[in-house]
C-alpha positions in Angstrom: 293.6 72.5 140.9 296.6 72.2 142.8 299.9 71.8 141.2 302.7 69.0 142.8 306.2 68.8 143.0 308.6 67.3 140.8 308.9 64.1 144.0 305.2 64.2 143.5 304.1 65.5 147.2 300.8 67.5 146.3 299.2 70.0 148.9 295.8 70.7 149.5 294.8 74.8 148.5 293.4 76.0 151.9 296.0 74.8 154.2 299.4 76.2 155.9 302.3 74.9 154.3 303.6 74.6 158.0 301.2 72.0 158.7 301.0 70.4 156.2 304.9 69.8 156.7 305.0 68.5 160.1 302.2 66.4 158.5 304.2 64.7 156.1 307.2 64.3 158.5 304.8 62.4 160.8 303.5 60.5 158.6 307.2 59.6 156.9 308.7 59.3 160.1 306.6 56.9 162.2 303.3 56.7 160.4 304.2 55.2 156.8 303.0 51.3 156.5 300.7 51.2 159.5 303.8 51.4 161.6 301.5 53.3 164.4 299.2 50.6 163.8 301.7 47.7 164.0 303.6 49.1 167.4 299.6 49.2 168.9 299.2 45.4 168.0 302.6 44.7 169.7 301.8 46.4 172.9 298.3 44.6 172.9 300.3 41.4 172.6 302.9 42.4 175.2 299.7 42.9 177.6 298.5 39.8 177.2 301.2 37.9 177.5 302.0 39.7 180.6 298.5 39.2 181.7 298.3 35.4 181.2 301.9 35.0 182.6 303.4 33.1 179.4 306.8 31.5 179.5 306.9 31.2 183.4 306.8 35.1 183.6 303.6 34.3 186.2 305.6 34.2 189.1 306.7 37.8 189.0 304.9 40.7 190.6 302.2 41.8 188.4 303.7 45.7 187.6 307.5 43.5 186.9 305.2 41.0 184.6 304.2 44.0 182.5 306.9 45.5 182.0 308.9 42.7 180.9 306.5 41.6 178.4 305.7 45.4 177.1 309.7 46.4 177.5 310.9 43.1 175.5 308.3 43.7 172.6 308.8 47.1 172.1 312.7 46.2 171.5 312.0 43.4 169.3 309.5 46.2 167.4 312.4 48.2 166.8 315.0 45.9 165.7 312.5 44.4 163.8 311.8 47.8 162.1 316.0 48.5 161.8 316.0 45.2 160.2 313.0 45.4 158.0 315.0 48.8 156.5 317.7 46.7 155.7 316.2 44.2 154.1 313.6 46.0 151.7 317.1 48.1 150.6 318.1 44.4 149.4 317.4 43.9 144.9 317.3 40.1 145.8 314.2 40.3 148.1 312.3 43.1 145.8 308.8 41.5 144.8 309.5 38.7 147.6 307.3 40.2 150.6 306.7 36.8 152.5 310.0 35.7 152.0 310.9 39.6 153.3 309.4 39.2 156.0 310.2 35.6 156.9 314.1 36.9 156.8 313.0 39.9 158.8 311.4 37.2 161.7 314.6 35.0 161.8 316.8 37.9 162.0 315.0 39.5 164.7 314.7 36.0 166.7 318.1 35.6 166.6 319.1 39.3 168.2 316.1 38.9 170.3 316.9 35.4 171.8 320.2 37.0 173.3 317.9 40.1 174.6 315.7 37.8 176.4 318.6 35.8 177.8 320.2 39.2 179.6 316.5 40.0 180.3 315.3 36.9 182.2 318.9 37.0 184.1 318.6 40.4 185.1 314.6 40.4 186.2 314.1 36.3 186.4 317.3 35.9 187.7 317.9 32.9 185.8 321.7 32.3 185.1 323.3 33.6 181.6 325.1 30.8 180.4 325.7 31.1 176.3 326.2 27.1 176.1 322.3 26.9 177.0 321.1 30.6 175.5 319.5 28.0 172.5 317.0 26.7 174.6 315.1 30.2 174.2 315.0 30.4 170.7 312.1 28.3 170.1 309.7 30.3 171.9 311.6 33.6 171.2 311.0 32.7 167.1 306.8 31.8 167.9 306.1 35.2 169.4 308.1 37.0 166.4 306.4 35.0 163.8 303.3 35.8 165.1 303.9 39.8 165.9 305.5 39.5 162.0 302.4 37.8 160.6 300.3 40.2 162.8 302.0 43.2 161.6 301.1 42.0 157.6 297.8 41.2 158.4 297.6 44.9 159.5 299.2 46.2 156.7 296.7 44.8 154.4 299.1 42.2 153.3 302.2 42.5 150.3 302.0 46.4 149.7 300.7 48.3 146.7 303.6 50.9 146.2 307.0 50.3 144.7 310.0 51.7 145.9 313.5 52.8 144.4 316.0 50.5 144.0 319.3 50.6 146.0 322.4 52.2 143.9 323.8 49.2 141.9 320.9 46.9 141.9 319.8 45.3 138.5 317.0 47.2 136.3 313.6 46.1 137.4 312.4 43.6 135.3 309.4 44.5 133.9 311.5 47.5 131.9 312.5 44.1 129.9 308.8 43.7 129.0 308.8 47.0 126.8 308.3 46.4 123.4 311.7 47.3 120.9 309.6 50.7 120.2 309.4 51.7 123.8 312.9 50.5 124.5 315.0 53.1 126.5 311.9 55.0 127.5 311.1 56.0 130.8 307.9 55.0 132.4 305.0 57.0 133.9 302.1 54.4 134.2 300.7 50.9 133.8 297.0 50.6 133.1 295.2 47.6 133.0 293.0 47.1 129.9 290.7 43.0 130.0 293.8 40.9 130.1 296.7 43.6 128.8 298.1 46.1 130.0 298.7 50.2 128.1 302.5 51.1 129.1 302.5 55.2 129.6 305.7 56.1 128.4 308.2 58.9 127.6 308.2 57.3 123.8 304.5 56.8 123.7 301.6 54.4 124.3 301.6 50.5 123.5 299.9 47.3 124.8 301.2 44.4 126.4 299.6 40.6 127.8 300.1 40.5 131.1 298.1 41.3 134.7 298.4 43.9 137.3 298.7 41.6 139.5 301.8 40.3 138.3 303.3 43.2 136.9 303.5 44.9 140.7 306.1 42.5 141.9 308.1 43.1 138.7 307.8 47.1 138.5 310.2 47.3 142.3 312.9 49.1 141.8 310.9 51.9 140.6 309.1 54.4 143.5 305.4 54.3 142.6 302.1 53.1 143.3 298.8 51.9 142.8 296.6 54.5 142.6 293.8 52.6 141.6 292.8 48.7 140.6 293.5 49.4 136.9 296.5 51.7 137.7 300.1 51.9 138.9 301.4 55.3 138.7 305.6 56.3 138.6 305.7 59.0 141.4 308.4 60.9 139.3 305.5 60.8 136.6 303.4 63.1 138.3 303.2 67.4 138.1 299.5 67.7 139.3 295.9 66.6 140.7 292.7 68.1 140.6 290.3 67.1 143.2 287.0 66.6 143.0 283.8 64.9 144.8 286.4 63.4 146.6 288.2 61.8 144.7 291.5 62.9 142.7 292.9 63.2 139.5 296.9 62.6 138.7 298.2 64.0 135.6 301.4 63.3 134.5 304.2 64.3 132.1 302.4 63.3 129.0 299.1 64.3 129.6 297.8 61.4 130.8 295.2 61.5 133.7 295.5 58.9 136.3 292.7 58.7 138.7 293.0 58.0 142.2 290.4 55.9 143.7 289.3 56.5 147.3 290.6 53.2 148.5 294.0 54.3 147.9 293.9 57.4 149.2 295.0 56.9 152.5 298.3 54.8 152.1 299.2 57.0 149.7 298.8 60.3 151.7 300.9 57.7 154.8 303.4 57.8 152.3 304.1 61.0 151.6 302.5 61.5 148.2 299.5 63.6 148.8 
């Protein structure tokens, strides 16, 4: 057995708490939803775009084509990723991912179509005039769309963990589901029971009608996850895991034991929990 912190990071017995720091900084730093993963895709699509000379980029040296395609995708990457930061922050867009991310493309088109105009003066040597900068939009917009539906696909689609929501933001709105007894209470867990669902709670245990499925997009604004396809799991919720056959255990405040399925192992670990 291996007890967790109060944040609900838990460390494996047998290895350096050294490692398995720089481990989790890694992982919260550049690795946490497939953003290693994403950033691969992106310089796959730079390469072929260089490679089949899109957009009139064919007339330019082969080592120039490259490393316009590959320089102007890594930038739109990372103002996509500045941007995406911004926007999960906002209450408005919590539970919204394809609405997320289709703010997240236009905003990025929009800085991106002015990089591209300084870019194709500078290496195409085509003139920078602003009146005219619109005409690049269009095909600026396609490749972001597609990197941004790319980069979802990779993910695995709208994610399975909640997050915390930004100081001042309204209370998430599945606390409004609780029944008057449970009113006030903090939650550790949603499990999923036929068509209800059993609220884990600081006041106790009661059922409720409703899906998984649709209680996810209500319980943002709260960090936790789903830890398993009957279970979402508060991360504040949880003070230790026992391990076993390979899979784990969570037990939280109130006794309750949470199991984590092997499925949702790994983005959990890519998020810092494990």
């Amino acid at each position: 057995m291996s007890l967790l912190r109060p944040t609900g990071a838990f460390r494996l017995e047998g290895q350096p708490v050294a490692e398995l720091d720089r481990r989790t900084w890694l992982r919260r730093n550049w690795a946490v939803d497939g953003w290693l993963q994403t950033l691969a895709a992106c310089l796959i699509v730079g390469l072929v775009l260089a490679a089949s000379g899109a957009f009139e980029t064919g007339r330019l040296p082969l080592f120039t084509r490259f490393a316009y395609w590959i320089g102007l995708v890594a930038v739109g990457v990372l103002l996509a990723r500045v941007i995406r930061e911004l926007v999960v922050r906002s209450a408005w867009l919590c539970g919204k991912p394809w609405l997320a991310a289709s703010a997240i493309a236009l905003m990025t088109s929009l800085l991106m179509t002015g990089v591209v105009g300084v870019s194709n003066a500078l290496i195409l040597g085509a003139p920078f005039i602003w009146g005219r900068i619109y005409a690049v939009f269009p095909d600026v917009i396609v490749v972001t769309a597609s990197l941004t539906v790319l980069s979802i696909l990779i993910r695995g689609g709208p994610s399975s963990q909640t997050h915390q929501a930004p100081e001042g933001a309204p209370p998430p709105r599945f606390l409004s589901r609780l029944p008057a007894k449970l009113s006030g209470a903090v939650l550790f867990a949603v499990e999923a029971e036929d068509h209800y669902l059993r609220l884990h709670t600081s006041k106790g245990r009661d059922l409720i009608l409703m899906r998984l499925s649709d209680a996810l997009p209500e319980l943002e604004g709260i960090e936790g996850a789903r830890t398993h396809r009957s279970w979402w799991v508060a991360r504040s919720a949880v003070v230790s895991a026992e391990r076993a056959e390979g899979r784990a255990t969570l037990t939280l405040l109130d006794g309750t034991e949470a199991p984590v399925s092997r499925s949702y192992v790994k983005p959990l670990r890519e998020a810092g929990w494990f």
